[in-house]
C-alpha positions in Angstrom: 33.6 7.5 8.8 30.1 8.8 8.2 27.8 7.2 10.7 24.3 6.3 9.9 22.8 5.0 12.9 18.8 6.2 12.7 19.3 8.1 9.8 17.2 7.9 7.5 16.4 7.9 3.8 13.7 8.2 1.1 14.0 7.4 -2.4 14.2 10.3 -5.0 14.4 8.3 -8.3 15.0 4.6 -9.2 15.7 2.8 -12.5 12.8 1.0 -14.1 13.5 -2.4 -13.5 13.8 -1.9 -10.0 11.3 -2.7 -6.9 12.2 0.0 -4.6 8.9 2.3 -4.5 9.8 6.1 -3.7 7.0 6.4 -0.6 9.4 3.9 0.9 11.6 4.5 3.7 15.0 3.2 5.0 16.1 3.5 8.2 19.7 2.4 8.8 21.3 1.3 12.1 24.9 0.8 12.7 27.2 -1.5 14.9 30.9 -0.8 13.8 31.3 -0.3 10.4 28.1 -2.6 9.4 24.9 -1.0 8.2 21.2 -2.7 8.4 17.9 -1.8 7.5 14.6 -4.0 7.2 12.4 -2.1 4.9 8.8 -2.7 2.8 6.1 -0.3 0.5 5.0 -0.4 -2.5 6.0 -3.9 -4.4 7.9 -4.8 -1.9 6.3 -6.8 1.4 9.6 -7.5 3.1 12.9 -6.6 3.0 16.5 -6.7 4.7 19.9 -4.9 3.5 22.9 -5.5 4.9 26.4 -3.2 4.2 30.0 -2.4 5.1 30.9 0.9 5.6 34.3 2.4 4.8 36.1 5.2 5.9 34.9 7.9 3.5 31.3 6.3 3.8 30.7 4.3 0.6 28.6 1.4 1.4 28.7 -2.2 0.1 25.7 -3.3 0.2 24.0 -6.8 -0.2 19.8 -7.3 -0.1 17.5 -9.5 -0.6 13.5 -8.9 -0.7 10.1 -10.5 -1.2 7.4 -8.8 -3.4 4.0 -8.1 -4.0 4.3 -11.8 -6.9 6.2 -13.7 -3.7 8.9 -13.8 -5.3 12.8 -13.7 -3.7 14.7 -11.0 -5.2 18.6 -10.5 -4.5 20.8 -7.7 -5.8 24.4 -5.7 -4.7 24.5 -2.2 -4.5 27.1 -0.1 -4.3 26.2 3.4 -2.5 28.5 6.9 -2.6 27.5 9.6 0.1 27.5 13.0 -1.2 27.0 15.5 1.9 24.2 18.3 1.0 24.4 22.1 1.8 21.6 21.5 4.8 24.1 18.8 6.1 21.9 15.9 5.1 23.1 12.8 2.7 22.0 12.0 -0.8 22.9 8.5 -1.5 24.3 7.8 -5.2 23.4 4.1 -5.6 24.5 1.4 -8.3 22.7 -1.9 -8.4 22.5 -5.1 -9.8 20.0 -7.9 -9.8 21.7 -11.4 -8.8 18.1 -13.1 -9.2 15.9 -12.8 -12.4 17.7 -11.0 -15.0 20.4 -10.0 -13.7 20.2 -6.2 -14.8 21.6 -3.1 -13.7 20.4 0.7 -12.5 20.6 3.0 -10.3 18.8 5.1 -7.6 19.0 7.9 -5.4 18.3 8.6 -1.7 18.1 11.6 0.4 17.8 11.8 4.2 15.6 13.0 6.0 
């Protein structure tokens, strides 16, 4: 199991529709096989993921935000590790909204 306590991650690219800014930063902390982060930047003033992580590293993920209208935005994510020449992790992320419209996209992270 990939552990990624105090790694961290910035975004490299993100769908339109999402909120996710890429001057952001996530870092993660993990107890067991769950995974947090409280992040904010950009449209986003607060936010809090929370995620399962399984034995080859794939995260489930579940967050929910507040941003820059004051709104409360919710979505799932589904995130696949792929490990880098330098060692590091990109993250390969699926999405969906569960508030608003209910659309899909996708982004990418790299650590740090």
């Amino acid at each position: 199991m990939i552990n990624y306590d105090n790694k961290v991650f910035i975004p490299l690219s993100n769908t339109e529709n999402g909120e996710v800014d890429l001057s952001m930063q996530f870092v993660y902390k993990q107890a067991g096989n769950i995974v947090t982060s409280t992040y904010s930047g950009g449209r986003i003033i607060s936010g809090h993921l929370i995620a399962l992580v399984d034995e080859a590293g794939h995260l489930d993920m579940r967050y929910h935000q507040v941003n820059d209208k004051g709104e409360i935005t919710t979505g799932i994510c589904k995130s696949t590790p792929e490990q880098l020449p330098n060692g590091k992790l990109r993250m390969h992320e699926k999405w969906q909204w569960t508030s608003g419209d209910l659309s899909f996209g996708e982004s990418l992270l790299e650590e740090l």
